[in-house]
C-alpha positions in Angstrom: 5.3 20.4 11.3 5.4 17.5 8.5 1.5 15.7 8.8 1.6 12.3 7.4 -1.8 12.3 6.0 -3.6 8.9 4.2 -5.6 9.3 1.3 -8.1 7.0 -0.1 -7.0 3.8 -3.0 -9.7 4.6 -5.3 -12.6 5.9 -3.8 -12.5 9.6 -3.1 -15.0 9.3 -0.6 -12.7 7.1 1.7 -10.6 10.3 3.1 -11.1 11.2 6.3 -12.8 14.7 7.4 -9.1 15.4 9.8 -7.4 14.5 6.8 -9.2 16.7 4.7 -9.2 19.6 7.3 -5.4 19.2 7.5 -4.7 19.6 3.6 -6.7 22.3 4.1 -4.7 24.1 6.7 -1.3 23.1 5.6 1.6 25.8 3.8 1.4 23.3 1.0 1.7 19.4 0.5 4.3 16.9 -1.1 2.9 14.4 -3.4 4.1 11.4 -5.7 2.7 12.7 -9.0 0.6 16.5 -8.9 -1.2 15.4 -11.4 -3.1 12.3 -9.5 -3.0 14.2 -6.4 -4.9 16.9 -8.0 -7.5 14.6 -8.6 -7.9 14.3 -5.1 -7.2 18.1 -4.0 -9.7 19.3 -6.8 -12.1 17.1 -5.8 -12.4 18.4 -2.0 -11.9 22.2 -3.5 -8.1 22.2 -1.5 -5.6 24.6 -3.5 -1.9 24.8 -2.1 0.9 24.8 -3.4 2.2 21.2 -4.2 6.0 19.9 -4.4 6.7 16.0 -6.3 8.3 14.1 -4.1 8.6 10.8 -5.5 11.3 8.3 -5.8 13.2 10.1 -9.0 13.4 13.1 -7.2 13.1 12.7 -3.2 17.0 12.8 -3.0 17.3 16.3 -4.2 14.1 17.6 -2.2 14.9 16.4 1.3 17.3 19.0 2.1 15.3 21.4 0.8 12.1 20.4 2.6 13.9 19.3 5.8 14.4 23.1 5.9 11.1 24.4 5.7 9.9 22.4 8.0 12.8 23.3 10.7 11.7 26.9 9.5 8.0 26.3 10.9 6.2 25.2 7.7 3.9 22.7 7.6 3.6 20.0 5.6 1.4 17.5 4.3 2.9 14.3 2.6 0.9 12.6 0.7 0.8 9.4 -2.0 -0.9 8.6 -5.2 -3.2 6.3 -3.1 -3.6 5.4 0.6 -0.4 5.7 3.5 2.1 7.1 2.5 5.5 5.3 3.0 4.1 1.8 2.4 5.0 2.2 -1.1 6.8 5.0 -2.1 10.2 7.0 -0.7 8.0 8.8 2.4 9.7 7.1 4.7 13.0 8.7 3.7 11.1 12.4 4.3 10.0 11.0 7.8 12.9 9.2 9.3 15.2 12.6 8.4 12.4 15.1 9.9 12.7 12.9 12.8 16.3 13.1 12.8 16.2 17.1 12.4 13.5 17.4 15.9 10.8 18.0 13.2 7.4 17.4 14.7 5.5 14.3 12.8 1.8 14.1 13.4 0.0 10.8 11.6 -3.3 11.1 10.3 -4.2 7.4 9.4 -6.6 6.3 6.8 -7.2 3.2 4.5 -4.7 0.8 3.3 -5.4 -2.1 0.4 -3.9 -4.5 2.8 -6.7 -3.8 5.8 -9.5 -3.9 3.3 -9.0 -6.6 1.8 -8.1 -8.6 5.4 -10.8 -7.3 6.8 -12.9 -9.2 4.0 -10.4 -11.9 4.2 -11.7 -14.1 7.1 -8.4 -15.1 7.7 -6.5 -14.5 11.4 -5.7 -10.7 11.6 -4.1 -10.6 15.3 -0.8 -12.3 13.5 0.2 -11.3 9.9 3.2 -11.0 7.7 3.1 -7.9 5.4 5.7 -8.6 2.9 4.7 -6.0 0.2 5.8 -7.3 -3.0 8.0 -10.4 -3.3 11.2 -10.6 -5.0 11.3 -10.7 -8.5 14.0 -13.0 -8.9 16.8 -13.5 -6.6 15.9 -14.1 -2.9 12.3 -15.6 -4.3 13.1 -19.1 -3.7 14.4 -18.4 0.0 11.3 -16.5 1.2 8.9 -18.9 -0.1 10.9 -21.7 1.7 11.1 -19.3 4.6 7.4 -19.1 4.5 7.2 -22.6 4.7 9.1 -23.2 7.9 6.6 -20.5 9.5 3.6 -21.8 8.4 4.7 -25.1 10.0 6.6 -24.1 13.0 4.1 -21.0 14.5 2.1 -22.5 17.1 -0.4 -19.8 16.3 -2.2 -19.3 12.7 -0.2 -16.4 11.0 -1.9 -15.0 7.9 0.9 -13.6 4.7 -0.2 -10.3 2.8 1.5 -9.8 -0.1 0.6 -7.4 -3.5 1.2 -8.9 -6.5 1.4 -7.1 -10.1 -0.9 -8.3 -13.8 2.5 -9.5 -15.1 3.5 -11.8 -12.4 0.1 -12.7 -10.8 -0.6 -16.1 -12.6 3.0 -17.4 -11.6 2.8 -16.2 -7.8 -0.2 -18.2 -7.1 1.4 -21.1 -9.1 4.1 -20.8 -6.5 1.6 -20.9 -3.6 0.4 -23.7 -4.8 3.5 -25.9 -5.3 5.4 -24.3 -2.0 2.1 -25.4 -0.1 -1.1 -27.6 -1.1 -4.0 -28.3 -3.4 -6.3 -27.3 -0.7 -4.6 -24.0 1.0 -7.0 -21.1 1.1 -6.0 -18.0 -0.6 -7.6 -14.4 -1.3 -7.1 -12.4 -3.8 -8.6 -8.4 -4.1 -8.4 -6.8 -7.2 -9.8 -2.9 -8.1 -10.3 -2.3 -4.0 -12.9 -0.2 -3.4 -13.6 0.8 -7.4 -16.6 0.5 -9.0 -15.7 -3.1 -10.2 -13.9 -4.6 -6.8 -13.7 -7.9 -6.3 -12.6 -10.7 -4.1 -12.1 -14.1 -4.6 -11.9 -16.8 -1.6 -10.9 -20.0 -2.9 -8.6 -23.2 -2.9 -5.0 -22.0 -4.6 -6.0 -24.7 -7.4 -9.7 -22.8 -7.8 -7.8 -19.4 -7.5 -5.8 -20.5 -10.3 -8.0 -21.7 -12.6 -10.4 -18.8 -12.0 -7.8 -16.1 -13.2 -6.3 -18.5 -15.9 -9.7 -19.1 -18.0 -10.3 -15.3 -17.1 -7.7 -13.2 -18.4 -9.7 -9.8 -18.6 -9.9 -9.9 -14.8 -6.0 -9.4 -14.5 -6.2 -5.7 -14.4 -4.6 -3.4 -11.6 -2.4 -4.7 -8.8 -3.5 -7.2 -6.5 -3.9 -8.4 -2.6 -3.2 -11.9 -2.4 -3.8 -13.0 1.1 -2.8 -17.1 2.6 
């Protein structure tokens, strides 16, 4: 049985008791880096074996785990931080353990997305996750694509995006320019650390908050509009 099991962004605390029950039980767990998972596992006194699974070494490991599981071990897949999947080669694990008949059992848990739309104040029962956008090629088109939503939805659709330190500044320049002066935008920064914070703001205010305050581009981001 492979248990898909969400662990917190930052705050250790934000792990649910089934989640930590079922680390607990499992033969042993598949993790991004052993190292940060530790943290975790160490923390809630959990000791089992663990195996990296992470997108350098998932394609030699599927087989292998794939195996197991069809041999009656179970599994707990875990990321560095919150769902696994969302950001990281899980997905590859779960779609081939549902191929093989291997059971998958879900434990959900926090995401950086939901927190920081649930602060947001912006319409949650429509939203467009788009994880991060496109370096380069194909950036152009999805902004423009944006654009025609935005203006053809006859409901309000809210777009949830994470953005990195290096590209932050130009990403809500985009915003801006593909959109208007007075747009609302949110960004969350350090989620749920000691030093979280969101900003609600015009894109132009946005933009001139994180430009005259360079020390707060730290971490990844949630920019929400």
């Amino acid at each position: 049985m492979l248990y898909i099991v969400s662990t917190p962004i930052w705050n250790l605390d934000d792990i649910t008791y089934r989640a930590v029950k079922t680390l607990q039980n499992v033969d042993s767990i598949a993790c991004e880096d052993t190292r940060t998972s530790s943290t975790l596992l160490n923390h809630y006194d959990i000791k089992k074996p663990l195996i990296s699974f992470h997108s350098h070494s998932w394609v030699t490991k599927v087989d292998k785990i794939i195996s197991q599981l069809k041999e009656g071990h179970n599994m707990a897949l875990i990321s560095d931080a919150w769902t696994p999947w969302f950001s990281d080669p899980g997905y590859v694990l779960i779609k081939e353990a549902i191929i093989a008949w291997v059971e998958v059992v879900p434990i959900p848990g926090v995401t950086a997305f939901s927190t920081a739309l649930m602060w947001s104040g912006f319409p949650m029962n429509h939203f467009l996750y788009l994880w991060f956008l496109p370096v380069k090629k194909g950036r152009q088109t999805l902004f423009n694509s944006l654009v025609e939503r935005k203006n053809s939805k006859a409901w309000l659709e809210t777009v949830v995006i994470y953005e990195s330190v290096h590209r932050i500044i130009k990403t809500i320049e985009e915003i801006w320019s593909y959109f208007w002066n007075d747009h609302q935008i949110v960004i969350g920064r350090e989620l749920t650390k000691k030093f979280e914070e969101f900003k609600r703001w015009e894109v132009s205010e946005i933009l001139k908050y994180f430009s005259e305050n360079p020390s707060k581009i730290k971490w990844e981001f949630v920019v929400i509009f």
